[in-house]
N, C-alpha and C positions, 0 to 999 in steps of 0.2 A: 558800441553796445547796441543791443536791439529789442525793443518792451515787446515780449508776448503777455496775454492772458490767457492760464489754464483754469477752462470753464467745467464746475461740476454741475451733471444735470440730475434734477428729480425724474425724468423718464425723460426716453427720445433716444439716448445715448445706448450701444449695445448691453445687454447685462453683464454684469461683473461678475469675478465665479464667485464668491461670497457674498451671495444677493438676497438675504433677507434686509429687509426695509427698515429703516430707521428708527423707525416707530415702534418698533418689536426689539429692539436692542434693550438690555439690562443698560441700567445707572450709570455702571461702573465699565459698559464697551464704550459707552456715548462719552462718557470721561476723557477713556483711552483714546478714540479717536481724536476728539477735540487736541490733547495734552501732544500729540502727535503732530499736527499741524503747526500747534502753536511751534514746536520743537522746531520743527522744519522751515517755517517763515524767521527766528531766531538765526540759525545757522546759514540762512540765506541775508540775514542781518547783516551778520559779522564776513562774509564776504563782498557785500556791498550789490547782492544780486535780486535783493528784495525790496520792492516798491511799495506794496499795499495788499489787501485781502479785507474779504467781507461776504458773511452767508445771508444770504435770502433768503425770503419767506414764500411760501409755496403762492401767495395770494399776487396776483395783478393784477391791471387792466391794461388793456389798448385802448389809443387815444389818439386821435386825428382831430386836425383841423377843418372846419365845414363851412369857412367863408363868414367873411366879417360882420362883426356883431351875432353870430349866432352861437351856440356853446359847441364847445368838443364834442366830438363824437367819442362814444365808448363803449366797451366790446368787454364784457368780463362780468365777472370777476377774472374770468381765466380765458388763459390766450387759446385761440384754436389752434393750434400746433401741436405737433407729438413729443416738443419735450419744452419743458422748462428749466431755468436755470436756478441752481442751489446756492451758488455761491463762486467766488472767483479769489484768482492771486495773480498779481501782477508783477513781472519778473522781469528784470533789465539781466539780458547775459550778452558775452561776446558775440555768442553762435548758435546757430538750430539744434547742431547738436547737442549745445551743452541744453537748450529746451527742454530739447525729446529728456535727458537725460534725468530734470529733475522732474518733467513730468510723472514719467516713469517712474520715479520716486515716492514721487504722494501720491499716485496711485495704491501701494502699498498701503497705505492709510490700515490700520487694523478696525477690522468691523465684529459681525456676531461672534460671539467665543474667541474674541482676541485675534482670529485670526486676518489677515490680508484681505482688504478688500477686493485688489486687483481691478479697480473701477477705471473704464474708460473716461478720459479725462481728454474736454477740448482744448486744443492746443493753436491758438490766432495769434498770429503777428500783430503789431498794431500798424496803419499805413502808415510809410513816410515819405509819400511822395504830396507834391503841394498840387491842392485839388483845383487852385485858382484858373481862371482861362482867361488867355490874354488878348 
């Protein structure tokens, strides 16, 4: 088995073809979409191919280290990058393919007027080689 993360971004990511914003969705798409997901981490349950998920909030900071006894550095509220992340799912499967497959899947996610988002969706391995040096 092999853990990706399929990452949703607030911008950065190409547009989706049903690309009105989140924020402009009626009650009841914001529902549907959410009722969707949860469906789909559910059925990813019961095959044993789901590990965890969690949405983010549009707010960060960066934060570095500046040398002892002095405080963190930080950069924000908001990262300088051209996208941010919304939220993630984390998915133990056999194979890439079957990845691609369920990525592909919750892309589907239904947005404005019910229909499909079709939202580009990042798709990371997680490493598993051991980073130690000997």
């Amino acid at each position: 088995m092999a853990k990706y993360l399929l990452l949703k971004h607030y911008r950065g990511a190409p547009a989706p073809v049903n690309d009105v914003p989140m924020d402009q969705w009626t009650p009841e798409e914001l529902s549907a979409h959410v009722q969707y997901m949860r469906d789909f981490a559910a059925r990813l349950q019961e095959t044993g191919e789901y590990v965890g998920h969690q949405a983010l909030a549009p707010e960060g900071t960066f934060v570095r280290y500046d040398g002892e006894g002095r405080p963190p550095v930080t950069d924000g509220p908001f990262a300088e990058t051209k996208d941010l992340i919304a939220g993630w799912m984390m998915i133990d499967v056999e194979s890439y393919e079957r990845a691609l497959e369920l990525a592909g899947e919750l892309s589907a996610a239904p947005g404005a007027g019910g229909r499909p988002i079709h939202e580009w969706l990042e798709l990371r391995p997680f490493l598993t080689e051991s980073l130690t040096t000997e």
